[in-house]
C-alpha positions as a printed NumPy array, in Angstrom:
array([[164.968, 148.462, 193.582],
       [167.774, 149.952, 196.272],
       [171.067, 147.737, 196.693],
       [171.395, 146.47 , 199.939],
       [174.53 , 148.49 , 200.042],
       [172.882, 151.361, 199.16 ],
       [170.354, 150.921, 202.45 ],
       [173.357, 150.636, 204.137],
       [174.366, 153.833, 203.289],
       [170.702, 155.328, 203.161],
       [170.862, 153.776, 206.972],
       [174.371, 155.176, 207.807],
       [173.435, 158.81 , 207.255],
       [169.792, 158.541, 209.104],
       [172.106, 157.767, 211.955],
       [174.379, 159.812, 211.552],
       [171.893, 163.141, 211.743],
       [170.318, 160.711, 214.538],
       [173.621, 161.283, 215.946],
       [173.847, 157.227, 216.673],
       [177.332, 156.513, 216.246],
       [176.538, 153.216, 217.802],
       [174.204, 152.354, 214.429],
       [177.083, 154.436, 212.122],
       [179.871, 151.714, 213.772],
       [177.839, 148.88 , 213.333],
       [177.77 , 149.528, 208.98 ],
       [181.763, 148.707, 209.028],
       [183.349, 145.293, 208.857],
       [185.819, 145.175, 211.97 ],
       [188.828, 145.411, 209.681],
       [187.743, 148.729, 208.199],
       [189.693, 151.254, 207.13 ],
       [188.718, 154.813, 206.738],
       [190.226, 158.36 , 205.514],
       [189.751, 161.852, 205.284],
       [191.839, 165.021, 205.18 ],
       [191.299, 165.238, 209.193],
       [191.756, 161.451, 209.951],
       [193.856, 160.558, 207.524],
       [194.617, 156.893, 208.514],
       [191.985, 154.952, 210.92 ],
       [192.082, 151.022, 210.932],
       [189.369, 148.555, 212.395],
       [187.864, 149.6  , 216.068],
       [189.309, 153.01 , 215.459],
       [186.44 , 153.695, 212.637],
       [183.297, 153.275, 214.828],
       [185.221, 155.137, 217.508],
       [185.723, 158.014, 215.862],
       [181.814, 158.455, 214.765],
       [180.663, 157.277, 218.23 ],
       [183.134, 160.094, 219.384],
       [182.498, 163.16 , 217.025],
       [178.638, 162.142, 217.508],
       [179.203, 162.238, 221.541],
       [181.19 , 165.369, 221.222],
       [178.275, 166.899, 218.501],
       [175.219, 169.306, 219.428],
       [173.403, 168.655, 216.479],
       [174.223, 168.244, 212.572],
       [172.372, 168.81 , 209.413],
       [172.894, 166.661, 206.604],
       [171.972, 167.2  , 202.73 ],
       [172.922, 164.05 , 201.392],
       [172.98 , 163.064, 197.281],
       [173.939, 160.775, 195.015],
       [174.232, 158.06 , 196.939],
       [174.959, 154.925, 194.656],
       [176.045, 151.502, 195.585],
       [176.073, 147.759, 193.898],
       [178.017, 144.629, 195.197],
       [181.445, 146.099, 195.732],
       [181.453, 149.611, 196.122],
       [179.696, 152.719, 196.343],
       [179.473, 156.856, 196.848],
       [177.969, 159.53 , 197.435],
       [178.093, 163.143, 198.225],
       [176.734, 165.279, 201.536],
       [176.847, 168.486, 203.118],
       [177.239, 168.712, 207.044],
       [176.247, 171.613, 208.635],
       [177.416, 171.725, 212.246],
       [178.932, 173.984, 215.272],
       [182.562, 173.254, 216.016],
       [184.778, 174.105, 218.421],
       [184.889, 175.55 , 222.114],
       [183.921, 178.693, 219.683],
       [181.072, 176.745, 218.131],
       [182.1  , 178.173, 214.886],
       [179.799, 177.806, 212.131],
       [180.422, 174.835, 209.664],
       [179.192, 173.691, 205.907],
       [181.639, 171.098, 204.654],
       [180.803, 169.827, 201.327],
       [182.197, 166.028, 201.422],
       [182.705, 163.014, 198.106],
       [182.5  , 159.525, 200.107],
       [183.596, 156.513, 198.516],
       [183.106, 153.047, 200.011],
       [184.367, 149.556, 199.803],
       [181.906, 146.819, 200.817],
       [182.063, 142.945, 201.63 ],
       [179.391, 141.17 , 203.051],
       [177.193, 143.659, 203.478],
       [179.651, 145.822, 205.639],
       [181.827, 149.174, 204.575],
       [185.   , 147.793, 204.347],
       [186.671, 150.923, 203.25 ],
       [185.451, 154.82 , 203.01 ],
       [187.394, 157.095, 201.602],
       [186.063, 160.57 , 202.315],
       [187.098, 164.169, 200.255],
       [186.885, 167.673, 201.411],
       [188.57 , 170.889, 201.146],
       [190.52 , 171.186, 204.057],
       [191.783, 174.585, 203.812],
       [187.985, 175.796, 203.384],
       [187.256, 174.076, 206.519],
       [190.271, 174.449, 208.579],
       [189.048, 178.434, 208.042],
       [185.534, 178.114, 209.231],
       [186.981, 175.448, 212.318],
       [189.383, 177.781, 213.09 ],
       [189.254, 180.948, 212.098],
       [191.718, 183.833, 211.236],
       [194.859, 181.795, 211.972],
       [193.846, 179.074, 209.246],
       [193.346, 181.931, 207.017],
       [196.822, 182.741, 207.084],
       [198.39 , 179.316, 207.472],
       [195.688, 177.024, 206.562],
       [197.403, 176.235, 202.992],
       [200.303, 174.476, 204.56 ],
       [201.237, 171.566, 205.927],
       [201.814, 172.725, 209.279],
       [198.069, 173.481, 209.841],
       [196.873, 169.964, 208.33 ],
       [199.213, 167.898, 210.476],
       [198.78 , 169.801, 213.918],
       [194.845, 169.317, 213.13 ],
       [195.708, 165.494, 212.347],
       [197.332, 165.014, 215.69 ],
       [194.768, 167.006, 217.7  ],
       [192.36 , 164.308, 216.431],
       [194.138, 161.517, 216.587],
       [195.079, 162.074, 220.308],
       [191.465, 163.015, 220.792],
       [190.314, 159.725, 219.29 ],
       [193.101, 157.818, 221.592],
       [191.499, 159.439, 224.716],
       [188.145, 158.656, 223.6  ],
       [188.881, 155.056, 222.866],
       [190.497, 154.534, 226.157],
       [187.54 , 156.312, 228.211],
       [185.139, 153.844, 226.242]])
């Protein structure tokens, strides 16, 4: 029988290829906390934002989703997203390891794993080929989202 966690999960990723980040915001407790190589640091109302915003900004996705396991407490799984990015709508397969936090039948914490220099060259191109190993590249794509996210919140 599936943990109710692992619905939640199951549920998370239907609406995320649904492109509902309304549904994606509503799996997290309010005092979430999330990370990735790209957002590195988001806290409470800033986790639904940011799926409500990359699904507003989104065409379409693809997902391939495994493994996904979950009990009580915590949980993972593994996905590919296949997606255009950019003004340049530059092709995109990122291979991703979630990990999650629950408590009370919310994500309370996702921790999400990717190579960033593999993506950073699909998202951008022939300048992340030739810097996309250093920090420079990581933290320049770090603030473009997090102002991006800023606007965003403040529009919505």
């Amino acid at each position: 029988m599936t943990h109710t966690n692992e619905q939640l999960l199951l549920d998370f990723y239907a609406a995320f290829e649904r492109l509902d980040g309304h549904a994606m915001g509503a799996a997290y407790a309010s005092n979430a906390h999330f990370s990735d190589p790209v957002f590195p640091d988001l806290n409470g109302a800033q986790v639904p934002a940011m799926w409500s915003m990359l699904c507003a900004r989104s065409t379409g996705i693809s997902l391939d989703v495994s493994g996904v396991q979950a009990d009580e407490s915590s949980g993972r799984s593994v996905w590919v997203a296949r997606y255009r990015f950019g003004p340049g709508q530059r092709p995109i397969v990122n291979k991703v390891t979630s990990t999650f936090a629950f408590a009370d039948g919310r994500i309370t914490d996702e921790q999400d794993a990717f190579d960033f220099k593999a993506w950073a060259v699909m998202a951008l191109g022939d300048k992340a080929r030739m810097l996309g190993w250093t920090p420079l590249v990581s933290r320049a794509v770090q603030a473009q989202a997090a102002k991006g996210l800023a606007e965003y919140m403040a529009k919505h």
